[in-house]
C-alpha positions as CSV (number, residue, x, y, z in Angstrom):
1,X,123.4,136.2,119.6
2,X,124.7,135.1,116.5
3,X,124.2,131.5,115.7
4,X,125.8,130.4,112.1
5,X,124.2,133.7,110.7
6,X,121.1,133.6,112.2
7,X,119.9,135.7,115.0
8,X,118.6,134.2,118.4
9,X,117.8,135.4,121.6
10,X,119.5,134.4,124.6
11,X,116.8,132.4,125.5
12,X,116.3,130.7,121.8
13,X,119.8,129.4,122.1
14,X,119.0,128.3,125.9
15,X,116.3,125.7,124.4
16,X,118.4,125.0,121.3
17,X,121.2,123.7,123.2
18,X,118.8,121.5,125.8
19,X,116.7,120.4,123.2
20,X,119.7,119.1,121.7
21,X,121.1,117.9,124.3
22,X,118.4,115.7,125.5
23,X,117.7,114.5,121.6
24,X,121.6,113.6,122.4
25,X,120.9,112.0,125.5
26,X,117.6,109.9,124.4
27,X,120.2,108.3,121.7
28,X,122.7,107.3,124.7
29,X,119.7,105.3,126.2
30,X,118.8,104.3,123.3
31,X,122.5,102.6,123.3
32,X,122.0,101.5,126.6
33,X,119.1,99.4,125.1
34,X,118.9,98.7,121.6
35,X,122.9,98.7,120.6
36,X,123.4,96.9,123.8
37,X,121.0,93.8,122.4
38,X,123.4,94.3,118.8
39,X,126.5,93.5,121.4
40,X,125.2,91.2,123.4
41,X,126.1,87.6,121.9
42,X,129.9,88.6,121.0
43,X,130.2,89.6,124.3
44,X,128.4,87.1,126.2
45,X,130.4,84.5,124.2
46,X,133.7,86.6,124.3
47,X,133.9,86.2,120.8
48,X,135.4,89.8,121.1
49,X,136.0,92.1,124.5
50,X,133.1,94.7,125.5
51,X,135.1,97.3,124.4
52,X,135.8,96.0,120.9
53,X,133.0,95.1,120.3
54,X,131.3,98.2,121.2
55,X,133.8,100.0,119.0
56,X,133.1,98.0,116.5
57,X,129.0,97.6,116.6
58,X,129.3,102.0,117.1
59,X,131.5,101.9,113.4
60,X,128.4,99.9,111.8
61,X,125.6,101.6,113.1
62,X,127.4,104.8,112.1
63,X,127.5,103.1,108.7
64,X,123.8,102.4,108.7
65,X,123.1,105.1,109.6
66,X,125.0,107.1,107.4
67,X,123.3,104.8,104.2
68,X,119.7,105.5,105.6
69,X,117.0,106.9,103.3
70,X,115.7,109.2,106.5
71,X,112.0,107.0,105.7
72,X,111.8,106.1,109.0
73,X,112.8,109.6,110.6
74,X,110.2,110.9,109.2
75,X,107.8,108.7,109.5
76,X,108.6,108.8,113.5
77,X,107.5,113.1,112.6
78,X,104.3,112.2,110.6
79,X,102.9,110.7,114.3
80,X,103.1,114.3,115.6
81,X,100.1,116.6,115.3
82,X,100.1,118.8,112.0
83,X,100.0,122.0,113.8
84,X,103.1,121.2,115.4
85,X,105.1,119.8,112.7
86,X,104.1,123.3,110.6
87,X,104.3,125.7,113.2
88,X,108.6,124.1,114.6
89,X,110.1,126.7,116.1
90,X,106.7,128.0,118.0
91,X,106.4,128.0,121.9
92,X,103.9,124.9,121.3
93,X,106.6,122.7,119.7
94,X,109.4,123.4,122.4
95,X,106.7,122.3,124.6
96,X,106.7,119.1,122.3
97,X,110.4,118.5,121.6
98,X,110.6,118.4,125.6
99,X,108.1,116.9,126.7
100,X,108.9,113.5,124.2
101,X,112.2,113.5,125.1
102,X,111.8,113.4,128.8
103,X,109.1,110.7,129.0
104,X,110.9,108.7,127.1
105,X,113.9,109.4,128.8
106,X,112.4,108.7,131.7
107,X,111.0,105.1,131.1
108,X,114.0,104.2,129.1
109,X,116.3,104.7,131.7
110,X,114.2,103.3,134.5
111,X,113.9,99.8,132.7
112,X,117.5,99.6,131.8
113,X,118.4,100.5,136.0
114,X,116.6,97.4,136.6
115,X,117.9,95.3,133.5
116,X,115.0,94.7,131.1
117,X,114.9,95.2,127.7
118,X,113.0,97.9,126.6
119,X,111.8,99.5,123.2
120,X,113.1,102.8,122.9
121,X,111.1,102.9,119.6
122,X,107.4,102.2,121.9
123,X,108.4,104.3,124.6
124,X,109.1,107.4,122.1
125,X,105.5,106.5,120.3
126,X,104.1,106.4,123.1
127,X,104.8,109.8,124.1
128,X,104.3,111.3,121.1
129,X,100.6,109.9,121.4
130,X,100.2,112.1,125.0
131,X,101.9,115.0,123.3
132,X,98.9,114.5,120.2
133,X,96.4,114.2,123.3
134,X,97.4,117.5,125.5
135,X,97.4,119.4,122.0
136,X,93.9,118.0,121.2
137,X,92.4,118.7,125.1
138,X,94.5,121.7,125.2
139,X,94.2,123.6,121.4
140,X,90.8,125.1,121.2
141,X,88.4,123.9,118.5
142,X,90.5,120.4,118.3
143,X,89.0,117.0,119.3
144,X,90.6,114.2,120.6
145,X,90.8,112.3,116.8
146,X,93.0,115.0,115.5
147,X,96.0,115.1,118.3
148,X,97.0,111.6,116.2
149,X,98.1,110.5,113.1
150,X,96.2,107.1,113.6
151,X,96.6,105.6,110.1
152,X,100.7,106.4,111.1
153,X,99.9,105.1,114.6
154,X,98.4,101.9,113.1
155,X,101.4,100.9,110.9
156,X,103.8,101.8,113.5
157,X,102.4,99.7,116.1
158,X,101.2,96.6,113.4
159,X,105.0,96.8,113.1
160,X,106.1,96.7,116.5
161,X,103.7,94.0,117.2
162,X,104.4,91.5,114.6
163,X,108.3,91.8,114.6
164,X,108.7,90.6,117.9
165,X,106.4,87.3,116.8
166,X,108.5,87.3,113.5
167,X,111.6,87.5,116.2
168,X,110.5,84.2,117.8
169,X,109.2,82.0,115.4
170,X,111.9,82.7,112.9
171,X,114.7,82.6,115.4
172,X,113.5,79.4,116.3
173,X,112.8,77.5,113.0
174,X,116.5,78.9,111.9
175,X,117.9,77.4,115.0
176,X,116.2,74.0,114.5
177,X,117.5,74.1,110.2
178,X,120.7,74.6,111.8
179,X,121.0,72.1,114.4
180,X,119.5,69.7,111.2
181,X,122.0,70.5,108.6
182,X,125.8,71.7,110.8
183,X,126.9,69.0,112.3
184,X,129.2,70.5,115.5
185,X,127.3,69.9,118.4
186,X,129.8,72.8,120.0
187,X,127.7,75.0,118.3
188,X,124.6,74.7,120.0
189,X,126.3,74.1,123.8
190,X,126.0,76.9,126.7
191,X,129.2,79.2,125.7
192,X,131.7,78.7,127.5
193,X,132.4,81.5,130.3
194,X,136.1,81.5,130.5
195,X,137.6,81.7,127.3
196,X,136.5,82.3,123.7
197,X,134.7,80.2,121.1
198,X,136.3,78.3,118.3
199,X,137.8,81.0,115.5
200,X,134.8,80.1,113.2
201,X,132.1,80.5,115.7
202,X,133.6,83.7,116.5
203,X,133.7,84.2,112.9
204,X,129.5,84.0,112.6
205,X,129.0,85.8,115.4
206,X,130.8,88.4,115.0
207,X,129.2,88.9,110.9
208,X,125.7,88.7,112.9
209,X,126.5,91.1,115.4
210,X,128.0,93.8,112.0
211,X,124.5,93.0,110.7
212,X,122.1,93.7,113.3
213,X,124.7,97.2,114.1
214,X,123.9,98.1,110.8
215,X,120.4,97.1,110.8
216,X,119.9,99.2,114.1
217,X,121.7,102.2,112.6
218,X,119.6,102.3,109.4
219,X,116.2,101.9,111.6
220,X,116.3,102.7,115.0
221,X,118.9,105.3,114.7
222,X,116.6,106.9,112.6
223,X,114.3,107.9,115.5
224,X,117.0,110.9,116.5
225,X,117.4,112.4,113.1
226,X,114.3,112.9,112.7
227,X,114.2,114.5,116.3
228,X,117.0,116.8,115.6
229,X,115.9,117.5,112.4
230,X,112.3,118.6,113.9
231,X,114.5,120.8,116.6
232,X,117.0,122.4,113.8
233,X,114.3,123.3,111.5
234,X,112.7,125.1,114.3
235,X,115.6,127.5,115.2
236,X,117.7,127.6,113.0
237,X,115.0,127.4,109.9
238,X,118.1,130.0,107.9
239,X,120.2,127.0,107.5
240,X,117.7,123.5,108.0
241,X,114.3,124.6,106.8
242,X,115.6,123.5,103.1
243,X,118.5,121.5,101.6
244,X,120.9,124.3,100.8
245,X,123.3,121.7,99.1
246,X,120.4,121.6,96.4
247,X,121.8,123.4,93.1
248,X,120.3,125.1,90.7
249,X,119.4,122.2,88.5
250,X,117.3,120.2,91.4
251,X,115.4,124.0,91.3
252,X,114.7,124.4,87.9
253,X,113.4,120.5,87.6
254,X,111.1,121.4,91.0
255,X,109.9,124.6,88.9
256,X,109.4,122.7,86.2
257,X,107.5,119.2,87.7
258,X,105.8,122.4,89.7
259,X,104.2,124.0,86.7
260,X,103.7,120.7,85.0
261,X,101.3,119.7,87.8
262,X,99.3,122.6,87.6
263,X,97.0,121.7,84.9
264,X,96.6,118.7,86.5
265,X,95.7,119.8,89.5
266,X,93.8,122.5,88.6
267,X,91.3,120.5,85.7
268,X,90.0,118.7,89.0
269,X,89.4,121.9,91.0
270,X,86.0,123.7,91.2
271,X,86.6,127.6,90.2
272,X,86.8,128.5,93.9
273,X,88.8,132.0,94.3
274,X,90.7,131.6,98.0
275,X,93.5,133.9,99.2
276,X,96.7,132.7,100.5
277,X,96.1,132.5,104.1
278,X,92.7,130.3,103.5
279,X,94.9,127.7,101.2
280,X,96.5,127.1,104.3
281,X,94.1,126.8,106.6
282,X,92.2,124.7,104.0
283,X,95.3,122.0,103.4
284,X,96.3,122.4,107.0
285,X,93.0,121.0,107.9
286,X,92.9,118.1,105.6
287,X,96.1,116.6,105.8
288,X,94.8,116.0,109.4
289,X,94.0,112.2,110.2
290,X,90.2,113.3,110.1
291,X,90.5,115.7,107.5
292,X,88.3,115.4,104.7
293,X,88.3,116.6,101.0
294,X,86.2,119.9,100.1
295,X,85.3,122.1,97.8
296,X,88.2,124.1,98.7
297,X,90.7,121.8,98.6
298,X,91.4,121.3,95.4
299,X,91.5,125.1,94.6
300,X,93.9,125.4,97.8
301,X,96.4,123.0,96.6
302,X,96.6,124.6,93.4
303,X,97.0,127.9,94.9
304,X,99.2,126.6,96.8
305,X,101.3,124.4,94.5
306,X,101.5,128.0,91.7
307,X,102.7,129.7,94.5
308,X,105.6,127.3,95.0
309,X,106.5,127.6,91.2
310,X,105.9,130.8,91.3
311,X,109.0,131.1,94.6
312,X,111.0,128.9,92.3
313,X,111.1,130.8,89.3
314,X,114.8,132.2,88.3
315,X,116.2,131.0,91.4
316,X,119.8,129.4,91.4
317,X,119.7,127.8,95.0
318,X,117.6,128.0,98.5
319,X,120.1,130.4,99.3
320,X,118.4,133.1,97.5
321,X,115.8,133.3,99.6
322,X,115.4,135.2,103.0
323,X,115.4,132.9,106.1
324,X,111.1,133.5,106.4
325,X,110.7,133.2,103.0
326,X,112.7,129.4,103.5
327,X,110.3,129.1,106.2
328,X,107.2,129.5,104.5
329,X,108.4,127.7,101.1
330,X,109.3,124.8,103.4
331,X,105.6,124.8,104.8
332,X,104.3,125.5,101.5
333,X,106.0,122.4,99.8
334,X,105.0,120.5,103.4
335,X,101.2,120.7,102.7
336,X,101.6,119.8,98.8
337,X,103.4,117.5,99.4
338,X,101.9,116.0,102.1
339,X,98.0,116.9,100.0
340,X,99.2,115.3,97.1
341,X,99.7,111.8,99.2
342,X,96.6,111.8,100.7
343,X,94.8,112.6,97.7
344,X,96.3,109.7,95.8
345,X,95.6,107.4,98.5
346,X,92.2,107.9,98.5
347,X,92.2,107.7,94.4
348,X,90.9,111.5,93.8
349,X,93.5,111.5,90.6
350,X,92.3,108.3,88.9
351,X,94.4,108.9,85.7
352,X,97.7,106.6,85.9
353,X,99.5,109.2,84.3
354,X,98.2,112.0,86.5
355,X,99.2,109.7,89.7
356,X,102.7,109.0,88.7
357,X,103.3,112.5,87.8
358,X,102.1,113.8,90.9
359,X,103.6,110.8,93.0
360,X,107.1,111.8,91.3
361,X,106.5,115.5,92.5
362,X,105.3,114.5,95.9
363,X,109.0,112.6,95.9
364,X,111.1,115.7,94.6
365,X,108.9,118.1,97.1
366,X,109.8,115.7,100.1
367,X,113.9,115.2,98.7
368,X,114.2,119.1,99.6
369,X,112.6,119.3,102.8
370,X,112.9,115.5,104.4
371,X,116.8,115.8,103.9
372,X,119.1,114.9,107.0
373,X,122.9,116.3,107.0
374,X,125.5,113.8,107.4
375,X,126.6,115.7,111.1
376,X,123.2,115.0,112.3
377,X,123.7,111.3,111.2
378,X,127.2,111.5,112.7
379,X,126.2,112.6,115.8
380,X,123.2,110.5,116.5
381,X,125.7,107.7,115.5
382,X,128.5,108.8,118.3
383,X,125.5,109.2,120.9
384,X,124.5,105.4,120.3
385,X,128.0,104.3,120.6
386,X,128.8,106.6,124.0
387,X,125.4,104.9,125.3
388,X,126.3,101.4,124.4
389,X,129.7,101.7,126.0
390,X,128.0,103.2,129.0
391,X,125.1,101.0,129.8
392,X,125.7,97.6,128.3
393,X,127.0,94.9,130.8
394,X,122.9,95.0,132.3
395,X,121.2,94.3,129.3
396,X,123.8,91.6,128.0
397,X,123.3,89.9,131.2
398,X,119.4,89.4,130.6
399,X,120.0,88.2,127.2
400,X,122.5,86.3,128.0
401,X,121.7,84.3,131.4
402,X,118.2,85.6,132.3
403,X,115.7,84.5,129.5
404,X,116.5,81.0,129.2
405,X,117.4,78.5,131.7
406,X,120.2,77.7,130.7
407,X,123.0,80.3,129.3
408,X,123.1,81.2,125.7
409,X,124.5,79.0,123.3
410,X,127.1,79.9,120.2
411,X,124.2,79.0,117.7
412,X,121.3,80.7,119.9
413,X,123.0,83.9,119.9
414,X,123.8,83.8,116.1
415,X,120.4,82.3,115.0
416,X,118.4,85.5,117.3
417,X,120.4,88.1,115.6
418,X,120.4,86.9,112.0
419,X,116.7,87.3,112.0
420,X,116.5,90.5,114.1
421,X,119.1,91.3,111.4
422,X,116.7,90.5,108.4
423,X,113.6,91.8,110.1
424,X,115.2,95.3,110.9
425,X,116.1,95.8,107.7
426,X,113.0,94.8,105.9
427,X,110.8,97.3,108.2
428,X,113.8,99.7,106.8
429,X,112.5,99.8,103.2
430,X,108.8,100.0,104.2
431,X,109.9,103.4,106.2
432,X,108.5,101.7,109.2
433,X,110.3,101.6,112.7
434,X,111.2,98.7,114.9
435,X,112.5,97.6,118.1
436,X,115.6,95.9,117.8
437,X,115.5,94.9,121.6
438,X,111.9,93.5,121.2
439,X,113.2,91.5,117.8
440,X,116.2,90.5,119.4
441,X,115.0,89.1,122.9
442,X,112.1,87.9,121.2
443,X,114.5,85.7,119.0
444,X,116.4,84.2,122.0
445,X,113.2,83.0,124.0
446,X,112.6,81.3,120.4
447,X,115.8,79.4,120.5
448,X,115.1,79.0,124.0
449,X,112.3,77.1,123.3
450,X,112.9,75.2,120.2
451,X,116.1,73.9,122.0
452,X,114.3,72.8,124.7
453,X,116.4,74.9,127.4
454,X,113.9,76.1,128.8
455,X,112.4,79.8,130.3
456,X,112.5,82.1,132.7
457,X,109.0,82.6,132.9
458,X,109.5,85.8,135.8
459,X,111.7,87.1,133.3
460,X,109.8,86.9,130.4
461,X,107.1,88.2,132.4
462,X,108.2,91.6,133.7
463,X,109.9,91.9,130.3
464,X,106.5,91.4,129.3
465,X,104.8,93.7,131.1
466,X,107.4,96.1,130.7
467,X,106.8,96.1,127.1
468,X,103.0,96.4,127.9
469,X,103.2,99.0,130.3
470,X,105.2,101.5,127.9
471,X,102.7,102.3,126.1
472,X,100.0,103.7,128.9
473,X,102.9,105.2,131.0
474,X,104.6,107.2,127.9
475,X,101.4,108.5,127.1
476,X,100.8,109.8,130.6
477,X,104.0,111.7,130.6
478,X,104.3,112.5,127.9
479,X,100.5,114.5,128.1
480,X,101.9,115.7,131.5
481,X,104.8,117.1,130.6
482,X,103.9,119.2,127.2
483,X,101.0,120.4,129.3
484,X,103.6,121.7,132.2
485,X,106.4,122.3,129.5
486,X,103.8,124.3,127.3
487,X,102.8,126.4,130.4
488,X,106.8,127.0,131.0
489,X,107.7,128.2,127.4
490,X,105.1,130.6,126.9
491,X,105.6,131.7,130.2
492,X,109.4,132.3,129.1
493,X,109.7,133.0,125.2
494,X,105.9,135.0,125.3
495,X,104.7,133.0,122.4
496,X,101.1,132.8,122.1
């Protein structure tokens, strides 16, 4: 079957159209969860009607999302084992691609049923750690250490543990500076639940509600592109391995930073001959969380890295080469790339001229194959907005009559999401990923407090133990079902 040029089996386009569909799908919930928390105070306070204001909060995440730098995509990939991100498109990563979205499917939508807010951002982690564990108990000649990125696991999770702190402290300080410095006590009452708020409260909220839409969309909205990305690159590696948009003066500068390098690279290496095939195996292995430097890694990177000038030579655009040849190029600039960052990081080029040079390759390596097409931002952006429109009368309830004891005020509301706003977009330019629902509920139990209105302590706790169970629950599906989905694809497709 023909697919956009490229040749599939009937059964390839079977699992290119569920994987996409459930990537899809995990967005909705994500809606149902994280956009829901962006809508909640403008709806709550009727500052605009659910549907507007779901229309509108879907127009500024699609803007966020649309201005993202793909950092945090990515950086959602760089959890997943090595083997796996190399080898898309093998039986192995179906089995991965499925098995992440279910779980976190699964939990996602069983904590919105019930009305707590949930982390579509932990649950997805948390999966992707039990896909990392079946690969390690599972792969032969792999120990538990290497199914994770853990250095990526720890600044994930320092992330998702801090913002939610971050969330409640700063929510509440703001709201106490603004009960000192704006005088209108109708800022700070219950809202009222039968008409709307005076035209400039609706003003503010409204602004913070655009804000924390178009935090969400450059963040959290992330998590899907990269997901996608992962699936296209897989099946259809013709058109998504590389950025076919590139012309043929990003090329030649490639070619030329590529050669440049080489000397570089190549003073540090011991005269080591290896073939092709070992220069793999040899970077493969150390770009692994427990990898370590050898002999042969230096002499493997510059194999390596010559081939890549080498494929570049002469070449007007990515569309000169054969769809295996994009495939192997893009795992070929993958493990430089990826190489090149881990030996800076542990200072193996001490030169600051050597560092920068290679750090500015590294960055035009990754700009060719960490790319994401405005369609696949577009329709990660529509999927949010479907989900919030589906699923968001539970969640606004919670945060908007369930945490506190008494019902959110106008300047509650408005202090939680300017700093969800500010914290969301700070983890932006860091590439790291938060939860806008754990930011955002966080910040309300702030101004709970600081306004002395008191908690909901049953449901702060089974929000709380939602958010603790995620983790441990993920992780066992997510290590069930690639086991079970992995058994099921090679069973299908034949791949070994």
């Amino acid at each position: 079957m023909q697919i956009f040029g490229e040749t599939l089996a009937f059964q390839t386009v079977i699992f290119l159209v569920l994987a996409v569909g459930l990537a899809l799908f995990f967005e909705a919930i994500n809606g149902f969860h994280d956009t829901a928390n962006a809508v909640a105070t403008v709806i709550y306070t009727h500052s605009l009607k659910p549907t507007v204001a779901v229309v509108w909060s879907g127009v500024w995440n699609l803007i966020g999302v649309l201005t993202s730098s793909g950092a945090v995509a990515y950086g959602i990939v760089a959890l997943l084992p090595v083997e796996l991100v190399i080898n898309a498109g093998s039986g192995p990563s179906y089995a991965m691609v499925f098995s992440l979205l279910i779980s976190a499917i699964i939990w996602n939508f069983g904590t919105w049923y019930v009305g707590l807010p949930n982390s579509s951002s932990h649950s997805l982690i948390g999966a992707i750690m039990g896909v990392g564990l079946a690969h390690s108990l599972l792969a032969p000649g792999h120990s538990l250490s290497e199914g994770i990125n853990w250095q990526q696991v720890q600044n994930v999770f320092t992330s998702l543990l801090v913002s939610p702190i971050v969330g409640f402290c700063g929510a509440a300080l703001l709201l106490l500076l603004g009960k000192a410095l704006i005088r209108r006590p109708e800022l700070f009452r219950p809202a009222n639940q039968k008409k709307a708020p005076p035209w400039w409260i609706r003003a503010l909220l409204i602004l913070t509600c655009t804000g924390v839409s178009f935090a969400h969309g450059s963040n959290d909205g992330q998590k899907g592109m990269g997901l996608l990305m992962l699936i296209l690159v897989g099946i259809l590696p013709g058109l998504f391995a590389l950025n076919l948009n590139s012309g043929a003066a990003n090329l030649s500068q490639l070619a030329a930073m590529s050669r440049s390098v080489q000397p570089v690279i190549e003073h540090h290496a011991p005269k080591i001959p290896i073939s092709n095939q070992d220069a793999s195996t040899e970077l493969s292995n150390f770009i692994k969380t427990k990898g370590k430097i050898s002999d042969k890694t230096l002499p493997a990177l510059a194999a390596k890295n010559q081939a890549i000038a080498n494929s570049l030579s002469g070449k007007q655009s990515f569309q000169a080469f054969s769809i295996n040849e994009r495939r192997s190029l893009r795992t070929d600039m993958y493990l430089v790339s990826t190489a090149i960052g881990k030996l800076n990081k542990q200072n193996k080029f001490t030169a600051p001229n050597e560092k920068k040079a290679l750090a500015s390759y590294q960055a035009s390596l990754d700009k060719e194959t960490k790319y994401i097409p405005n369609f696949v931002k577009i329709v990660v952006a529509f999927a949010l907005g479907i989900g919030t429109m589906i699923g968001w009368k539970r969640i606004v309830v919670t945060v908007g009559e369930k945490i506190g004891k008494e019902h959110l005020s106008y300047g509650q509301g408005a202090s939680a999401e300017l700093v969800a706003m500010a914290t969301i977009e700070a983890a932006d330019q860091f590439g790291l990923p938060v939860s806008t629902t754990h930011v955002l509920s966080s910040g309300v139990a702030g101004t709970m407090a600081a306004s002395g209105s008191g908690l909901q302590m049953e449901t702060l706790r089974n929000i709380a133990l939602s958010w603790v169970l995620t983790l441990p629950a993920t992780t066992l599906l997510g290590a069930a079902f690639f086991a079970a989905s992995l058994y099921a694809v090679l069973s299908s497709v034949g791949v070994k």
